[in-house]
Backbone as ProteinMPNN parsed JSONL, in Angstrom:
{"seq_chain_A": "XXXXXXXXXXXXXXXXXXXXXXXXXXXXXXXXXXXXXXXXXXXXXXXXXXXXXXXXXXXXXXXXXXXXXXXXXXXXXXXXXXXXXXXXXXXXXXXXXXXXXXXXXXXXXXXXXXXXXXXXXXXXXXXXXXXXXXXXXXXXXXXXXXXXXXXXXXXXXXXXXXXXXXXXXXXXXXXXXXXXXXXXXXXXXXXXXXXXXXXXXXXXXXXXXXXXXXXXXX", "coords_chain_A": {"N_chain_A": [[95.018, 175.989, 53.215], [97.509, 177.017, 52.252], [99.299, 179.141, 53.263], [101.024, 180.683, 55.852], [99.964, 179.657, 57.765], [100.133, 176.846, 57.028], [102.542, 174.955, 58.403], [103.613, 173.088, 58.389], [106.52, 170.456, 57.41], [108.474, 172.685, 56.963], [110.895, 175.133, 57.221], [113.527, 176.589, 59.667], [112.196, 177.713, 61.602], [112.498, 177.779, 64.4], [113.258, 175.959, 67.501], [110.405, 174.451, 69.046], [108.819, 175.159, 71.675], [108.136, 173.266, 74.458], [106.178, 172.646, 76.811], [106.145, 171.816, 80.198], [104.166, 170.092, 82.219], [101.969, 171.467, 81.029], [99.224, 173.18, 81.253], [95.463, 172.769, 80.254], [94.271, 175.502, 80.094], [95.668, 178.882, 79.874], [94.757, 180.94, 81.15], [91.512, 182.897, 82.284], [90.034, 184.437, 80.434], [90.69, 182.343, 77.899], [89.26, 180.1, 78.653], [86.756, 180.749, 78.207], [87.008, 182.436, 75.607], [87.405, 179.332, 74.221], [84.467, 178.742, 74.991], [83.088, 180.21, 74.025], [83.127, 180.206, 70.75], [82.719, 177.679, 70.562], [79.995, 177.619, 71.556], [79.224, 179.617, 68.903], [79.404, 178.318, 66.77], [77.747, 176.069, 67.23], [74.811, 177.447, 67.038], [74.956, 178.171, 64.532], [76.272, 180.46, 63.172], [78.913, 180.129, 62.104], [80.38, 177.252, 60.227], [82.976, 174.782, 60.989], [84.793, 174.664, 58.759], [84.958, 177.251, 57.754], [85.589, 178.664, 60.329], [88.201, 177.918, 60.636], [89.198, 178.34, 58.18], [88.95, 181.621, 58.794], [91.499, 182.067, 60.533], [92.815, 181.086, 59.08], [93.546, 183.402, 57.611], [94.696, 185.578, 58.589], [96.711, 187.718, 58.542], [100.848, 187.511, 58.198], [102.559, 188.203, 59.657], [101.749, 189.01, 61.564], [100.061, 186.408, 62.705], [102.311, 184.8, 63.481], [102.577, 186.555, 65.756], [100.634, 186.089, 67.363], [99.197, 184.021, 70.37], [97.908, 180.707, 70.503], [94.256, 181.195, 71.202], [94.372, 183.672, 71.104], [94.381, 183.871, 68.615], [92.328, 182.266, 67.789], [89.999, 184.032, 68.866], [90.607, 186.211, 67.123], [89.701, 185.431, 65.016], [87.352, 184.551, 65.207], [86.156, 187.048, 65.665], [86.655, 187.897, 63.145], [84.657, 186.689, 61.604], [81.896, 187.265, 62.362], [81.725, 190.181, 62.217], [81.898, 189.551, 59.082], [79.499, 188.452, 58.913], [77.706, 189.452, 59.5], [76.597, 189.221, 61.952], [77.386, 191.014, 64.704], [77.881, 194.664, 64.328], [80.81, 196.53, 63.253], [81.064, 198.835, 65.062], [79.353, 198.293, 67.115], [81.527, 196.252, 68.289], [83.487, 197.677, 68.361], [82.587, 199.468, 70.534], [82.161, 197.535, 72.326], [84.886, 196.924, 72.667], [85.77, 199.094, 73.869], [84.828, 198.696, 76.798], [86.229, 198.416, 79.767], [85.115, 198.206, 82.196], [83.871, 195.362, 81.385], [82.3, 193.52, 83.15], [80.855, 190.492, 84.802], [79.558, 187.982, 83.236], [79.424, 185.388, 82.379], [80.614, 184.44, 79.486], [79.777, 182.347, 77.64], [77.434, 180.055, 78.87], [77.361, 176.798, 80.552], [75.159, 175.456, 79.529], [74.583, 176.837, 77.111], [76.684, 175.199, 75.687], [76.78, 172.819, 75.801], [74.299, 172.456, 74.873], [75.436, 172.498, 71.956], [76.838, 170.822, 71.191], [75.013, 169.131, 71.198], [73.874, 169.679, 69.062], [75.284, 169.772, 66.867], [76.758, 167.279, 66.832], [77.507, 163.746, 65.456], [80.129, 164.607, 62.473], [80.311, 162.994, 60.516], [78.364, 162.036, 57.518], [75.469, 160.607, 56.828], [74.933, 159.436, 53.94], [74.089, 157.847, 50.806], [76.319, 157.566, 49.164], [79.081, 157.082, 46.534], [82.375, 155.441, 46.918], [85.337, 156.746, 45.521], [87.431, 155.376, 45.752], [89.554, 152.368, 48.126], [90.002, 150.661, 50.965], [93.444, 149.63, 50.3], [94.309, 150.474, 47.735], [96.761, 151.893, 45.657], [97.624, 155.607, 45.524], [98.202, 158.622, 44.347], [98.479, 162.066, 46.105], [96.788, 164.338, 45.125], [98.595, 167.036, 43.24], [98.336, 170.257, 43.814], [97.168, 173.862, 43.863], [95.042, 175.133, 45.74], [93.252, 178.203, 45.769], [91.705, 179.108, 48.155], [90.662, 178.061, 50.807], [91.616, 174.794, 52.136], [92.193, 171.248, 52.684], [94.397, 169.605, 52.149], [97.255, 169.236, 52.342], [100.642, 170.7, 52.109], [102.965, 169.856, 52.028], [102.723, 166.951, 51.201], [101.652, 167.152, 48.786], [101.44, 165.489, 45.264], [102.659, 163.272, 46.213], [103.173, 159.774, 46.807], [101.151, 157.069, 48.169], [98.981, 154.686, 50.371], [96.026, 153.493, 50.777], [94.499, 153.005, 53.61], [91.902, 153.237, 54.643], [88.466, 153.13, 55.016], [86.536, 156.163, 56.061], [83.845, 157.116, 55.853], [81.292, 159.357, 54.433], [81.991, 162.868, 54.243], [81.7, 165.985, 54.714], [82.884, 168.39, 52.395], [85.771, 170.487, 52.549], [86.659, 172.858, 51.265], [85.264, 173.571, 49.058], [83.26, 173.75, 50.702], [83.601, 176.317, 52.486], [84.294, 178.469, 50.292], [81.761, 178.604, 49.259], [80.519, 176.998, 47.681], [79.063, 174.689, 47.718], [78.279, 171.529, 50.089], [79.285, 169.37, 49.032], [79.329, 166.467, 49.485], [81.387, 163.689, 50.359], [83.87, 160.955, 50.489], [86.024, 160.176, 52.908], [89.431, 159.514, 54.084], [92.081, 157.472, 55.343], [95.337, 157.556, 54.703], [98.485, 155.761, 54.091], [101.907, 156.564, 54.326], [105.154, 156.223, 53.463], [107.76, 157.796, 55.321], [109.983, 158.28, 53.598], [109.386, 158.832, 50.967], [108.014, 160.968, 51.161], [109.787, 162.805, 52.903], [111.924, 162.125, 51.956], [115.323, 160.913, 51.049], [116.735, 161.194, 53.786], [114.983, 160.84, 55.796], [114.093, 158.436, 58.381], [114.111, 155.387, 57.519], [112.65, 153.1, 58.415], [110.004, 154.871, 59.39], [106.833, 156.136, 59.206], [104.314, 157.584, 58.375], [100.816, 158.865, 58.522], [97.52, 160.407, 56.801], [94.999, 162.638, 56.778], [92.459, 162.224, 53.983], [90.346, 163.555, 51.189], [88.007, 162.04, 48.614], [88.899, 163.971, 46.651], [91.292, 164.351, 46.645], [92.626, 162.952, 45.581], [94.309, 160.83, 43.254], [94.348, 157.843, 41.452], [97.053, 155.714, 41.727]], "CA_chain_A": [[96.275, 175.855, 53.931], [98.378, 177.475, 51.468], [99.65, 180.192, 53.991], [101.993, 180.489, 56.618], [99.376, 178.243, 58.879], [100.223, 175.187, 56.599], [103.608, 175.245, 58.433], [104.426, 171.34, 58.311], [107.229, 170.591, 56.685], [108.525, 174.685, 56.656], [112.234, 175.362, 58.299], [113.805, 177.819, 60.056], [110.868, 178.379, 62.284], [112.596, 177.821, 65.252], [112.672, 175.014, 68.247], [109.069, 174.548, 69.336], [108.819, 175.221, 73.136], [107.633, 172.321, 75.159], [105.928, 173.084, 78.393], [106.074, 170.755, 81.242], [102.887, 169.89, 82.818], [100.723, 172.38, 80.263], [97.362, 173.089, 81.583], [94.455, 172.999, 79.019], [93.81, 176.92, 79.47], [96.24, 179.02, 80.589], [93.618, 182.122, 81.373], [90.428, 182.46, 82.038], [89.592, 184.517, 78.862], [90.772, 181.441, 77.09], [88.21, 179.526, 78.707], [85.988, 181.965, 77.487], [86.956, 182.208, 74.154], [86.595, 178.444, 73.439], [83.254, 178.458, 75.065], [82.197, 181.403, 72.915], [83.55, 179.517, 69.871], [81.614, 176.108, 70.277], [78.33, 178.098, 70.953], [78.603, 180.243, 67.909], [79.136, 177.014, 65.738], [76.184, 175.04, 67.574], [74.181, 178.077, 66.645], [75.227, 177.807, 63.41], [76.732, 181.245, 62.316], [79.958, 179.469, 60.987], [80.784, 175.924, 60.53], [84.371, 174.652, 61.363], [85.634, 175.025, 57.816], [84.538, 178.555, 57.78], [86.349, 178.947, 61.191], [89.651, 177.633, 60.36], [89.75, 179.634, 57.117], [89.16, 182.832, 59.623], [92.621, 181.891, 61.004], [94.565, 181.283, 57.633], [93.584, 184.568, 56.545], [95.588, 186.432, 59.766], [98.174, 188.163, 57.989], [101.565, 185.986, 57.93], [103.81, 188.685, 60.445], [100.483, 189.455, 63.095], [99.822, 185.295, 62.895], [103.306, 184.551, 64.437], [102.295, 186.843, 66.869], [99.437, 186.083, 68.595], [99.375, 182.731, 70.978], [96.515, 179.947, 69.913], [93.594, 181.427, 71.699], [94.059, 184.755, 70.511], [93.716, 183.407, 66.733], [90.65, 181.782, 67.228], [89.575, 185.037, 68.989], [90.531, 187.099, 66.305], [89.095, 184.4, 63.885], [85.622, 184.552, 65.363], [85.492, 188.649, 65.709], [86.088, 188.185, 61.614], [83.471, 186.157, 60.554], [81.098, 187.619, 63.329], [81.966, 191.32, 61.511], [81.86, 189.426, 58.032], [78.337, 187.68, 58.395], [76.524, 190.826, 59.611], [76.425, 189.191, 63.579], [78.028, 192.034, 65.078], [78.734, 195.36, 64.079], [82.065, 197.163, 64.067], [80.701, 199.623, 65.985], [79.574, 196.83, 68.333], [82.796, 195.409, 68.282], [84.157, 199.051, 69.061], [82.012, 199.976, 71.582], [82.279, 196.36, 73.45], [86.231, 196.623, 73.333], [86.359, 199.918, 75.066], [84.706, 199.093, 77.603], [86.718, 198.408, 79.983], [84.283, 197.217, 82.882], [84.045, 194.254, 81.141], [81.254, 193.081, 84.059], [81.169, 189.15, 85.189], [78.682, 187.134, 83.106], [80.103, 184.304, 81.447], [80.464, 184.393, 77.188], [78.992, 181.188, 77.158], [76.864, 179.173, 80.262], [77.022, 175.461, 80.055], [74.119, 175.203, 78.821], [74.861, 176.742, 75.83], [77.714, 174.487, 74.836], [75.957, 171.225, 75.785], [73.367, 172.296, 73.053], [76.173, 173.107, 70.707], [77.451, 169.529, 70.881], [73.897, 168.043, 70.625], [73.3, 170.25, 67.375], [76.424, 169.341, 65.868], [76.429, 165.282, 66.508], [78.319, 163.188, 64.495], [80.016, 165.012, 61.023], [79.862, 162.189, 59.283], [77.078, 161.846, 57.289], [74.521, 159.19, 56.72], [74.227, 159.812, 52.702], [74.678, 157.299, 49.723], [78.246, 158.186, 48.034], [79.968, 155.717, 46.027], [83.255, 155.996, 46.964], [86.465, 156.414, 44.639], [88.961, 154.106, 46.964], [89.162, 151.33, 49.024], [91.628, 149.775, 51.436], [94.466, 148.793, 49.647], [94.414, 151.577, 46.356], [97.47, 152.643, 45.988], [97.258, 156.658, 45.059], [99.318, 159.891, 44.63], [97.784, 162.948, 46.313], [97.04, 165.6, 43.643], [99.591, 168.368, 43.141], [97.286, 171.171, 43.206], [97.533, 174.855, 44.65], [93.764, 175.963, 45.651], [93.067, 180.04, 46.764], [91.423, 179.601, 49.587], [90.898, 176.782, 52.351], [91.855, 173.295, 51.955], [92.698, 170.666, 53.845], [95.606, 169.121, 51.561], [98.63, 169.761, 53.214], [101.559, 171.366, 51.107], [104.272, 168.452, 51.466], [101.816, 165.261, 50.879], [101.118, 166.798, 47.464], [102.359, 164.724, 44.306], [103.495, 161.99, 47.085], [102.455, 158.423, 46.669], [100.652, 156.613, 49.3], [98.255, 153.687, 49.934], [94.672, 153.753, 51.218], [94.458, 152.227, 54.806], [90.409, 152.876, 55.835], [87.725, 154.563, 54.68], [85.702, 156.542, 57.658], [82.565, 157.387, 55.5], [81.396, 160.016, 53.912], [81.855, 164.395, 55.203], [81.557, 167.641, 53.759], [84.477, 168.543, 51.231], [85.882, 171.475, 53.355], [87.24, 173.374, 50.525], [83.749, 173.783, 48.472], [82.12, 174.757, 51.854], [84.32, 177.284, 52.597], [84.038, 178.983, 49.254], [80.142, 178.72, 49.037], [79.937, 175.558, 46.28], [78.278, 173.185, 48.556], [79.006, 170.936, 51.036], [79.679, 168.312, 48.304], [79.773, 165.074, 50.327], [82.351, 162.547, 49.563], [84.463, 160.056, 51.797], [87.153, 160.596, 53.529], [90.137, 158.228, 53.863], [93.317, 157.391, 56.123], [96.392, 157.161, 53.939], [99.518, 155.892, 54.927], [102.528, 157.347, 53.315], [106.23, 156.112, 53.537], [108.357, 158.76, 55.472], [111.378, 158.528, 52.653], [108.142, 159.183, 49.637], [107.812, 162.901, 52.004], [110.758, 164.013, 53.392], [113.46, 162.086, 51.052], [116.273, 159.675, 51.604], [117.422, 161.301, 55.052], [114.083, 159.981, 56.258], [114.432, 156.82, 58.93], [113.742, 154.152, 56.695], [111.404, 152.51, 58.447], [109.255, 155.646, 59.424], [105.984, 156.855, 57.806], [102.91, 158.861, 58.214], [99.264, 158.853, 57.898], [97.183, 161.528, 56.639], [92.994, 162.074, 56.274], [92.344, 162.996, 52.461], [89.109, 163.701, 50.854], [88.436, 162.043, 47.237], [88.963, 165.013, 45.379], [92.355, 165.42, 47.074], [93.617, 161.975, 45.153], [93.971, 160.191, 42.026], [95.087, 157.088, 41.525], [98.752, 155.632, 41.613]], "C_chain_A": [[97.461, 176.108, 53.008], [99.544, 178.741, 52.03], [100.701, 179.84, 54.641], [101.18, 179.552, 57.86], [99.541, 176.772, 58.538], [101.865, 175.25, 56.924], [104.364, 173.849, 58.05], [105.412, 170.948, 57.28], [108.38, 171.598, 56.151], [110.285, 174.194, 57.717], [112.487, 176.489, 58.316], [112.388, 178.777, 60.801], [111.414, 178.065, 63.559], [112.402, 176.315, 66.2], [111.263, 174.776, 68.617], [109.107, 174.151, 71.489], [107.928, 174.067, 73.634], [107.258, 172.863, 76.904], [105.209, 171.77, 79.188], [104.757, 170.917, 81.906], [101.831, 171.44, 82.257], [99.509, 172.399, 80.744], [96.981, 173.535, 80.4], [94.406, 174.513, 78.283], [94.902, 177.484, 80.513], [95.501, 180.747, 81.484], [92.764, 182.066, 81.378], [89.624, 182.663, 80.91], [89.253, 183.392, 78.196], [89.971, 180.757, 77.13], [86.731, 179.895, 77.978], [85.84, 181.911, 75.801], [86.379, 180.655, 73.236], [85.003, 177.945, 73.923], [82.441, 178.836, 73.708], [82.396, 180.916, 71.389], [82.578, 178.459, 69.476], [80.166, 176.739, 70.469], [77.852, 178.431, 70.029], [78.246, 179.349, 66.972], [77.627, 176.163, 66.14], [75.227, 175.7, 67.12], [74.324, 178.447, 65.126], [75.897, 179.194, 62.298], [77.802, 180.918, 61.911], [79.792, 178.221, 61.492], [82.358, 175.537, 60.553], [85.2, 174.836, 60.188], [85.946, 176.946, 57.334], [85.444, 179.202, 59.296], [88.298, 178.826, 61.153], [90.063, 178.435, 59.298], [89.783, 180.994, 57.814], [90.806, 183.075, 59.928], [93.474, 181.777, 59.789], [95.012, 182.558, 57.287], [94.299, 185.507, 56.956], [96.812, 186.546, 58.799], [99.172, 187.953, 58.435], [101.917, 187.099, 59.469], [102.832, 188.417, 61.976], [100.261, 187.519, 63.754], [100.513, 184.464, 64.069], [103.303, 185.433, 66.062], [101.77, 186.788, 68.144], [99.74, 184.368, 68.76], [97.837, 182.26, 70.285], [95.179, 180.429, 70.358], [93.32, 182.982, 70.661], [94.184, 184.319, 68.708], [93.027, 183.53, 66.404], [89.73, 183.133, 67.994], [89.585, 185.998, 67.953], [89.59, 186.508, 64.777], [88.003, 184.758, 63.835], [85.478, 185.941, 65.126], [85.724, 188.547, 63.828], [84.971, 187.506, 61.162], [82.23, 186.836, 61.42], [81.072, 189.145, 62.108], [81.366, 190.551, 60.165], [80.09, 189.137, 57.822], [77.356, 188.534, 59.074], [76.087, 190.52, 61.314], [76.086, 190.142, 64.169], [78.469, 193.597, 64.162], [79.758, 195.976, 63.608], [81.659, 198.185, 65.13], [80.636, 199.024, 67.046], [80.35, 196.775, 68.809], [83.427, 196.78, 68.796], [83.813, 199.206, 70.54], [82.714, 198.847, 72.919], [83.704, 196.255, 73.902], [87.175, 197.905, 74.433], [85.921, 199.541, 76.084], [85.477, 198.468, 78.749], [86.674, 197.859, 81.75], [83.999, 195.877, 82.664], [82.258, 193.339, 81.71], [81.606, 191.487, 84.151], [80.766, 188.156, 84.543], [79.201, 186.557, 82.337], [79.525, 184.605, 80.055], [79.654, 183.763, 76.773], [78.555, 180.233, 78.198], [77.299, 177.593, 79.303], [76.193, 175.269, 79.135], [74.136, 175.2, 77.205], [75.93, 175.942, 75.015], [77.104, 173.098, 74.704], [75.124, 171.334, 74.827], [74.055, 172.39, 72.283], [76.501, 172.235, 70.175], [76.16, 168.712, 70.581], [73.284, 168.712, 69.106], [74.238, 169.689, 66.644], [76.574, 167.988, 65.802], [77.818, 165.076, 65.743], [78.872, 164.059, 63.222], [80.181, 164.128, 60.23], [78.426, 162.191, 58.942], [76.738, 160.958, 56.584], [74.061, 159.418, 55.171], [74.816, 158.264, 51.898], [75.608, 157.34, 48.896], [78.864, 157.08, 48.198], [81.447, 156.382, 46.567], [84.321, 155.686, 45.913], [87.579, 155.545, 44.958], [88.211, 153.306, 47.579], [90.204, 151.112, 49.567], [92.317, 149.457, 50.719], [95.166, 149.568, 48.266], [95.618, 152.1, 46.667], [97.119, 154.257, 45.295], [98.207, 157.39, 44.922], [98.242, 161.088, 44.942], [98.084, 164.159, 45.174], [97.543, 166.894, 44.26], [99.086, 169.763, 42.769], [97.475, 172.072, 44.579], [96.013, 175.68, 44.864], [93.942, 177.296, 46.409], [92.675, 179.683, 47.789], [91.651, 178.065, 50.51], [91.127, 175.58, 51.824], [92.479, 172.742, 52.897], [93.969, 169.324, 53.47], [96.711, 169.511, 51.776], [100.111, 170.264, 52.154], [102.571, 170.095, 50.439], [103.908, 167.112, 51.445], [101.365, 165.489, 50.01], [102.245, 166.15, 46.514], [103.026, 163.432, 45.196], [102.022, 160.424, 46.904], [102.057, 157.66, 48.053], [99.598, 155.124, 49.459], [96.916, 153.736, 50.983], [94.637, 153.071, 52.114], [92.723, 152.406, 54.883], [89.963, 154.083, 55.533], [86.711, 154.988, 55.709], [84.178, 156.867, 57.18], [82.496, 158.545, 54.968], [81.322, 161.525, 54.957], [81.763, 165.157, 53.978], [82.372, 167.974, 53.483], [84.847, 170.004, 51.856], [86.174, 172.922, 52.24], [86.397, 174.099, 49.405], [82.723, 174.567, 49.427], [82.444, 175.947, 52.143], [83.795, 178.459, 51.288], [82.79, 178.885, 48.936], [80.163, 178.378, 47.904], [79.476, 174.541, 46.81], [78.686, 172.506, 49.299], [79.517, 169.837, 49.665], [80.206, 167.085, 49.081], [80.522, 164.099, 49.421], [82.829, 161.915, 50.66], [85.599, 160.2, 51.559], [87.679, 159.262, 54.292], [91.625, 158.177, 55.175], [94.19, 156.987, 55.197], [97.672, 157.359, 53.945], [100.748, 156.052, 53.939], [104.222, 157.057, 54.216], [107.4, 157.027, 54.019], [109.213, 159.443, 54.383], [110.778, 159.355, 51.295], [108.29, 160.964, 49.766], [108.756, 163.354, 52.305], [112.371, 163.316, 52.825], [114.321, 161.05, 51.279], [117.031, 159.77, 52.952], [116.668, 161.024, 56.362], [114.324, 158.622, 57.155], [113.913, 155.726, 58.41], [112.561, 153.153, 57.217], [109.989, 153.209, 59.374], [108.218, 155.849, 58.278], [104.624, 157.788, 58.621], [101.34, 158.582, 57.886], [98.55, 160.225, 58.169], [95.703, 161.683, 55.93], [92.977, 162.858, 54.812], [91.186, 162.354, 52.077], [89.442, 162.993, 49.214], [88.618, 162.774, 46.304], [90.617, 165.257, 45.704], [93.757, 164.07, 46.284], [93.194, 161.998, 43.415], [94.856, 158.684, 41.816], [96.312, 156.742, 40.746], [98.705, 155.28, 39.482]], "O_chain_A": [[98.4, 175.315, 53.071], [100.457, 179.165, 51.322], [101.381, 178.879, 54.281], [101.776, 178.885, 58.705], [99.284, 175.793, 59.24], [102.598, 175.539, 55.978], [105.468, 173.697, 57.527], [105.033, 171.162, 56.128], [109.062, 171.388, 55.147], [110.566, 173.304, 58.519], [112.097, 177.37, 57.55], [111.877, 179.882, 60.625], [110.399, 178.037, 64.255], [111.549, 175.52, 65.804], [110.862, 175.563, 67.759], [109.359, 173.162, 72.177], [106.841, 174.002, 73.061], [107.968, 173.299, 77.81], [104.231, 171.064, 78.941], [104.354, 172.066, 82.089], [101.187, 172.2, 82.98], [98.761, 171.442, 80.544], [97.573, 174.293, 79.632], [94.439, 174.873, 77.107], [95.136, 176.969, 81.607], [96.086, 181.373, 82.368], [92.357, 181.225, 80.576], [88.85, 181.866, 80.381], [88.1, 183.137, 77.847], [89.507, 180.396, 76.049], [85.924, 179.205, 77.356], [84.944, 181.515, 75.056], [85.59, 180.541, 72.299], [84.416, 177.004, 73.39], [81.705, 178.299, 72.879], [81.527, 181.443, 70.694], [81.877, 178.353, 68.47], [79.255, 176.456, 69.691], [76.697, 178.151, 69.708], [77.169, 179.361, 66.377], [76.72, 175.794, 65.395], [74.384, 174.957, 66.616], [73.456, 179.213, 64.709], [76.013, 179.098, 61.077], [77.952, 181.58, 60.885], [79.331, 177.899, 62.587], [82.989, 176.348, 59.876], [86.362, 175.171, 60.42], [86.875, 177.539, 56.785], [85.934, 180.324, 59.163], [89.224, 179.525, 61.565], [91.07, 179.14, 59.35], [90.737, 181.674, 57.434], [91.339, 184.137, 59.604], [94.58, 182.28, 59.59], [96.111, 182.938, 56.881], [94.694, 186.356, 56.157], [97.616, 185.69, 58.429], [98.979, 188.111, 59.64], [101.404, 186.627, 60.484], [103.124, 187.858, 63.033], [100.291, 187.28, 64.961], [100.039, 183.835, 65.015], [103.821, 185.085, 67.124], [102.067, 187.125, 69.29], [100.225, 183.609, 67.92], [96.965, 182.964, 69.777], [94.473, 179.836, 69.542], [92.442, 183.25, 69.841], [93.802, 185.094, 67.831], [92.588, 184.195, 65.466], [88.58, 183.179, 67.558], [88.565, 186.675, 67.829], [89.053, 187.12, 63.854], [87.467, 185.228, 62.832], [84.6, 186.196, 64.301], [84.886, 189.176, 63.181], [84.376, 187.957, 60.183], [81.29, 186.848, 60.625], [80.318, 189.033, 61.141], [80.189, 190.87, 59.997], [79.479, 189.507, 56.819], [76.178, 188.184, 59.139], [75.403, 191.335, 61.932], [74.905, 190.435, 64.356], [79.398, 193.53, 63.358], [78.912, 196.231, 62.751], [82.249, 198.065, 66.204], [81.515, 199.04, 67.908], [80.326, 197.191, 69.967], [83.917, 196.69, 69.921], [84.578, 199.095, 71.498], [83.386, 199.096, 73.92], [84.023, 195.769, 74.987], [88.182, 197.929, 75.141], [86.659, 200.041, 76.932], [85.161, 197.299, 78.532], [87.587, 197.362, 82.409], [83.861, 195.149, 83.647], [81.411, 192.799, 80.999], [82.644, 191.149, 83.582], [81.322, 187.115, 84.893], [79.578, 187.193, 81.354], [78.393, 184.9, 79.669], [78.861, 184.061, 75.881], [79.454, 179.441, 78.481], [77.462, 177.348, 78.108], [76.489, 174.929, 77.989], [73.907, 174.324, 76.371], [76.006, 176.053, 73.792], [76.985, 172.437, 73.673], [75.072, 170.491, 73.931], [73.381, 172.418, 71.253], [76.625, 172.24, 68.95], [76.195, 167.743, 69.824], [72.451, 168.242, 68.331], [73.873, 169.043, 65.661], [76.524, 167.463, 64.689], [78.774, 165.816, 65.51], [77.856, 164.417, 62.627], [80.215, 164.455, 59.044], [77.491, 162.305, 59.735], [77.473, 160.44, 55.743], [72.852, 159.595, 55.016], [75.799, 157.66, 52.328], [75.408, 157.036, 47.72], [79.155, 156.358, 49.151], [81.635, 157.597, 46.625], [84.335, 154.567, 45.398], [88.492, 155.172, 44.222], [86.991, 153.237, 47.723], [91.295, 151.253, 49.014], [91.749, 148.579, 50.071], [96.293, 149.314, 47.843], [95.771, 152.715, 47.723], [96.249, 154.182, 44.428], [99.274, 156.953, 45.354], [97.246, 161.184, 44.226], [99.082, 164.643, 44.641], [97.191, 167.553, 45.239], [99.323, 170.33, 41.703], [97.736, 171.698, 45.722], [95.809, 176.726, 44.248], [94.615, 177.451, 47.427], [93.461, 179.98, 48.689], [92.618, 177.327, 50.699], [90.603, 175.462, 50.716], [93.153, 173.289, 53.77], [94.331, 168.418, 54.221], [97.07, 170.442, 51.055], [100.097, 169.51, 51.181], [102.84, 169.629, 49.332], [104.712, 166.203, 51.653], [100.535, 164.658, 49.642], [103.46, 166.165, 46.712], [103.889, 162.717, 44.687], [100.803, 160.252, 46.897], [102.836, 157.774, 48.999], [99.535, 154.478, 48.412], [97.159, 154.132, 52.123], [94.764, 151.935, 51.658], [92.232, 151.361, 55.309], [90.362, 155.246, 55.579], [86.029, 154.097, 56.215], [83.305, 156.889, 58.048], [83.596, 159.09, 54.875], [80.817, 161.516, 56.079], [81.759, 164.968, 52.761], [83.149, 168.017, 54.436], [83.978, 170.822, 51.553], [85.786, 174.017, 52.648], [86.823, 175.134, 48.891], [81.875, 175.439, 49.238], [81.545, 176.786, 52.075], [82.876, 179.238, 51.541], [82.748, 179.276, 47.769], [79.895, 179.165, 46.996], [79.53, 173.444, 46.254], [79.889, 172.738, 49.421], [80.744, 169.8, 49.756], [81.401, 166.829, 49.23], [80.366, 163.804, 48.236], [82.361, 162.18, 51.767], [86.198, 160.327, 50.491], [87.042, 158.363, 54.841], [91.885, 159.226, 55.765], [93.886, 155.898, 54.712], [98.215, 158.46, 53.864], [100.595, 155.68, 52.775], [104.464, 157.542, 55.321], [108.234, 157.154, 53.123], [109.275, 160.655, 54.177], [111.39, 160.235, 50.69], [108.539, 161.841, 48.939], [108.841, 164.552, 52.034], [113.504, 163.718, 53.087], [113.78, 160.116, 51.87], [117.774, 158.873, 53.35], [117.128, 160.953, 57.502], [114.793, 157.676, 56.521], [113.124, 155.106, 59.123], [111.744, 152.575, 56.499], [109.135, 152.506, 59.916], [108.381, 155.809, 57.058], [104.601, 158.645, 59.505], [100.962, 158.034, 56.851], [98.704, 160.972, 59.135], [95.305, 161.112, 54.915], [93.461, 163.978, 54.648], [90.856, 161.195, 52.326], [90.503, 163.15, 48.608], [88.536, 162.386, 45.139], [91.213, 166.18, 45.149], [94.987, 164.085, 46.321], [92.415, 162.621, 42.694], [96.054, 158.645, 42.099], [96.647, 157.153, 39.636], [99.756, 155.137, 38.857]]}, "name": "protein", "num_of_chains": 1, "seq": "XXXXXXXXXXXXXXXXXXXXXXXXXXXXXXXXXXXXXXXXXXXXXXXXXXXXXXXXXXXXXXXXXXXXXXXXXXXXXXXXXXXXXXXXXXXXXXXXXXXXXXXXXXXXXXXXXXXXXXXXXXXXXXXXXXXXXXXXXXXXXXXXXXXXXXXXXXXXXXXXXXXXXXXXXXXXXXXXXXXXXXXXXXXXXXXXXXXXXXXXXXXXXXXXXXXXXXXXXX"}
């Protein structure tokens, strides 16, 4: 999240449109797309860290372009292309055509297995953890290449360890093919004024999930 997708915190991006009574999908594609999405994952050709990095990588001008759907559409046709799935040719052929035909992307069926393959992501391992309720910390000030899930303006900020959820897969290692490296993952609540300064409402703040590699203590 080093890109223009880690926008939080970012100005001069404009009001953010609010739409009154939003439906879920606003097309049926869309429906479509996140079917076709949660099957490929249940089937296991990417896992969600591997999906979300698809989307960082959308070059910054094309990113602002496309609405949320078409992202994760363009997301999936890269790693689909990248991991030998599909084609391009495929991917050629299938986007001329122009018949399209009727048969759903993804049946029920296939998503209901997608969610019973995938289960819980926590996982049931032995990992000591580095925190506990109450630790105070500062999130480390660190600029990784590719995926992470350390947010730009909660680095170098001080914070205090509310609740640890157990241990997951270090997103940032998986991504980059170094292992899942299990560790535990934390809720840590963080003083608005610490993040965004003294013009901050004083008695505002924030909480934010961080992995132990993503701290060190206060």
């Amino acid at each position: 999240m080093n890109s223009l997708h880690d926008m939080a915190g970012m100005d001069g991006m404009g009001p953010i449109p609010i739409e009154e009574n939003e439906p879920v999908f606003h097309a049926d594609w869309e429906k479509q797309v996140h079917s076709v999405t949660r099957a490929l994952m249940g089937r296991k050709h990417f896992n969600t860290d591997e999906f979300r990095h698809s989307m960082e990588r959308i070059e910054a001008s094309r990113y602002l372009q496309l609405s949320y759907y078409e992202r994760w559409l363009e997301g999936i046709t890269t790693l689909l292309l990248e991991k030998g799935v599909i084609t391009q040719q495929e991917f050629d052929t299938r986007s001329a055509d122009q018949g399209g035909g009727t048969k759903p992307a993804a049946d029920r069926e296939m998503v209901r297995n997608m969610y019973k393959i995938a289960g819980s992501v926590r996982l049931r391992l032995d990992v000591a953890p580095r925190f506990k309720a109450g630790d105070r910390i500062v999130a480390r000030n660190i600029s990784p290449p590719g995926h992470t899930r350390l947010p730009r303006y909660i680095r170098g900020k001080r914070g205090v360890v509310e609740h640890d959820h157990g241990v997951f897969h270090f997103p940032d290692t998986r991504v980059a093919g170094q292992g899942d490296q299990p560790q535990h993952m934390y809720t840590v609540g963080f003083v608005a004024r610490e993040v965004w300064g003294e013009e901050a409402p004083a008695n505002d703040s924030l909480r934010i999930t961080l992995w132990d590699d993503y701290m060190v203590p206060a």
